[in-house]
C-alpha positions as CSV (number, residue, x, y, z in Angstrom):
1,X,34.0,-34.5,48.7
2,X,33.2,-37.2,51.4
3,X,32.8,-40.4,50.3
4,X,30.4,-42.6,53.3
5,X,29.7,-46.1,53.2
6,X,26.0,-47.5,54.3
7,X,24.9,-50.9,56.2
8,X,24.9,-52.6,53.2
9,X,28.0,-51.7,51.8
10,X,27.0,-48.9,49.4
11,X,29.4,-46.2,48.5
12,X,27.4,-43.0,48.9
13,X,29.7,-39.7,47.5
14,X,28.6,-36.5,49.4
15,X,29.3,-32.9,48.6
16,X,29.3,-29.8,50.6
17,X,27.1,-27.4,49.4
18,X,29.1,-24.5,48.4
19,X,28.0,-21.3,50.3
20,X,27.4,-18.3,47.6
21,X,28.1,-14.7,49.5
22,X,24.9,-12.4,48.9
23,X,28.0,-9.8,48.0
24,X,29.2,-12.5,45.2
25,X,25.8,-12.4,43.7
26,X,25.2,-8.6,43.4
27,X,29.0,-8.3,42.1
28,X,27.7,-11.3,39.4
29,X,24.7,-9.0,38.6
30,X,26.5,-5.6,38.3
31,X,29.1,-7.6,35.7
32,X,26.1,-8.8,33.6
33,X,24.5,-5.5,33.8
34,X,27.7,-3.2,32.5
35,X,27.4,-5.5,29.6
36,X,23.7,-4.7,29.0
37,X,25.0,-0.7,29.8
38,X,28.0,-0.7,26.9
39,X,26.8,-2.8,24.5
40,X,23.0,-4.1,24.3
41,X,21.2,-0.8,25.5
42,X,22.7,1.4,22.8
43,X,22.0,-1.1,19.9
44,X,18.5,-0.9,21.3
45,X,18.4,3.0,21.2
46,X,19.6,2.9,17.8
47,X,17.1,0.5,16.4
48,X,14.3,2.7,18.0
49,X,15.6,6.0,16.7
50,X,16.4,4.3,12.9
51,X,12.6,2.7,13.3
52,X,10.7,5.7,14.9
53,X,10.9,7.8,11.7
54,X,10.2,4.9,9.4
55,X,7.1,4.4,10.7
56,X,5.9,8.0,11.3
57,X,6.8,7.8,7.4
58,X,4.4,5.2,6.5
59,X,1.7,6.2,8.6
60,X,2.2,10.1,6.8
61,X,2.0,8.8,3.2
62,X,-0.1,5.7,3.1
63,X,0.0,4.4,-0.9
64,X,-3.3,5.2,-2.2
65,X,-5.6,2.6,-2.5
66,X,-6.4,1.6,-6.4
67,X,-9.3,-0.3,-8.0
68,X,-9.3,-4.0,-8.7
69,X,-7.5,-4.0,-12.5
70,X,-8.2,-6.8,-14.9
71,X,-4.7,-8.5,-16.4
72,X,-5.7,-8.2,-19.7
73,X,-5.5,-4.5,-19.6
74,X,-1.9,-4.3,-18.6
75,X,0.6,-2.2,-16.2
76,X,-1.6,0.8,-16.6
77,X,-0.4,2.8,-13.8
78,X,-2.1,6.0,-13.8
79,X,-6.1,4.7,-13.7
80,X,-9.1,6.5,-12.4
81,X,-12.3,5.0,-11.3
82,X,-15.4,7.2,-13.4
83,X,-18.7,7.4,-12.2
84,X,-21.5,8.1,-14.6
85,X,-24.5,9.9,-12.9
86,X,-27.2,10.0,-14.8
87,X,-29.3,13.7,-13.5
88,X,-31.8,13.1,-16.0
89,X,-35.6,12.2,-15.8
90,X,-35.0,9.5,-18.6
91,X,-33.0,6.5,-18.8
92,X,-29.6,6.2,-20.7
93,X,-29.8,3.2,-22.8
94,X,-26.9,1.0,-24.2
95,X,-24.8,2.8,-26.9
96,X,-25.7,6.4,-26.1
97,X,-23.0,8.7,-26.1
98,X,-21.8,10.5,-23.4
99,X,-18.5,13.1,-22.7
100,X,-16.2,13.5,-19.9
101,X,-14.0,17.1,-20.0
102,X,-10.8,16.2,-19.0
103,X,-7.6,18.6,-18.8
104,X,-5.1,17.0,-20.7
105,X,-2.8,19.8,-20.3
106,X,-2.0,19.4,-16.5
107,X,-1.8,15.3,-16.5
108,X,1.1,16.0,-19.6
109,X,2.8,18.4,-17.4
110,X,2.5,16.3,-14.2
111,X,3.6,13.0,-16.6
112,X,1.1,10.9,-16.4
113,X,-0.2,11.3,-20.0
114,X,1.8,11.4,-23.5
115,X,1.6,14.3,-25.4
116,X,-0.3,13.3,-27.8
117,X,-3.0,11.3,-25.3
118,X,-2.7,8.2,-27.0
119,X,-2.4,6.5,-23.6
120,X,-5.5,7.7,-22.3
121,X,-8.4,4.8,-22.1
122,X,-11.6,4.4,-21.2
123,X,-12.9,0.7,-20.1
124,X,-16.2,-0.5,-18.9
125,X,-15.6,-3.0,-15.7
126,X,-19.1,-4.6,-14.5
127,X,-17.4,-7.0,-12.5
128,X,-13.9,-8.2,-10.7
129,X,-13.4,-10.4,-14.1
130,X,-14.9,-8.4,-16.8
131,X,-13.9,-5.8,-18.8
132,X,-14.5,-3.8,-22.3
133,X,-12.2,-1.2,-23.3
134,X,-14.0,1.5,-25.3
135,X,-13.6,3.3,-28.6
136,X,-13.1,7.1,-27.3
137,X,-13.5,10.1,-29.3
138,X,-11.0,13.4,-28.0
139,X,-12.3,16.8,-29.1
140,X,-9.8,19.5,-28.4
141,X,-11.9,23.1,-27.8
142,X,-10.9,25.8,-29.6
143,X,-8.2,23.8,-32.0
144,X,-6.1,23.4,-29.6
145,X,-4.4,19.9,-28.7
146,X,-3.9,17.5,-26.3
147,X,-0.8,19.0,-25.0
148,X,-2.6,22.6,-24.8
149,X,-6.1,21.9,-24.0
150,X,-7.5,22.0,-20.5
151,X,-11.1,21.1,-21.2
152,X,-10.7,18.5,-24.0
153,X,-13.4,16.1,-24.7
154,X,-13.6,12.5,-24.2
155,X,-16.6,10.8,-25.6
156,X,-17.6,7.1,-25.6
157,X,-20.6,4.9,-25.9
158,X,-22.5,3.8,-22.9
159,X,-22.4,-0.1,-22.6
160,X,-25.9,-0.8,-20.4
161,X,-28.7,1.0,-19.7
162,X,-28.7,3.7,-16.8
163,X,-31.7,4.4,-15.1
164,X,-32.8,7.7,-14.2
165,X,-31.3,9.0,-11.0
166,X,-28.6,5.9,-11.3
167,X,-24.9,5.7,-11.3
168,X,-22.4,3.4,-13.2
C-alpha cells in the first residue's frame, strides 16, 4: 500500500489492484464444484428417487371424493349418496314408501357393516345444512339375516314429493 499526499495536504492511501490468474479462477471453480460432485448432487438424487414414487403413489390412488356430511350425523365413515328415480307416470308424494335392495352380506364380509346392520342409515339431505335421518324398515328374503342375505330390503318413507320422471 502507497500512501500519496495531494496539494492540499490530504493523505490519499492507494492499493494495487491484485491481479487474479484466469488459472486461479478455474482451480477456484473446480474446488467448489467437487463439493457440489461429493456431497450436494447425491442428496439431490436421493430426494428425487425417495419423491418420484411418492407422487406416482398419489396420483394412482387418489382418496375418493365423499359428499358434504352434516355434524350432527357423526363419523359415519362408510356413506353412500342414493338417488331416487322416480320411472313412473305419477308423482311420488311425501310419505310414500319406497325400497332399496341392498346386499348386506358382502358389506359384513368387506367390514363396512355390523352383523346385525344396526349401523346402516338412511338420511334425507335437501341441503348443505339440513338433514333428517329416517325410520328404515330391513326385510331379509327368504328368512335369512342380515349377515346371510344378499338382497335384503331397506324401506323408508319419502320426505317430499317427486315428480314424474324426477330424481332426489
Amino acid at each position: 500500500m502507497k500512501i500519496k499526499i495531494d496539494i492540499w495536504g490530504r493523505a490519499h492511501a492507494w492499493v494495487r489492484p491484485r491481479s487474479v490468474s484466469i488459472l486461479a479462477y478455474i482451480g477456484r471453480v473446480k474446488r467448489i464444484g467437487g463439493k457440489f460432485k461429493k456431497v450436494t448432487l447425491p442428496f439431490l438424487i436421493g430426494c428425487v428417487l425417495i419423491l418420484i414414487p411418492v407422487v406416482i403413489a398419489l396420483f394412482r390412488h387418489p382418496s375418493p371424493t365423499q359428499a358434504i356430511w352434516a355434524p350432527t350425523l357423526g363419523t359415519w365413515s362408510q356413506r353412500r349418496q342414493l338417488n331416487v328415480v322416480n320411472s313412473s307416470s305419477a308423482t311420488l308424494h311425501a310419505n310414500t314408501t319406497i325400497a332399496v335392495t341392498v346386499d348386506t352380506k358382502s358389506l359384513i364380509g368387506q367390514g363396512k357393516l355390523k352383523s346385525d346392520c344396526s349401523d346402516l342409515r338412511v338420511v334425507y339431505q335437501p341441503s348443505d345444512t339440513t338433514n333428517t335421518e329416517l325410520t328404515r324398515h330391513l326385510v331379509y328374503p327368504s328368512g335369512g339375516t342380515c349377515g346371510s342375505s344378499t338382497a335384503t330390503r331397506v324401506y323408508f318413507s319419502l320426505q317430499a314429493d317427486l315428480a314424474s320422471a324426477g330424481t332426489r
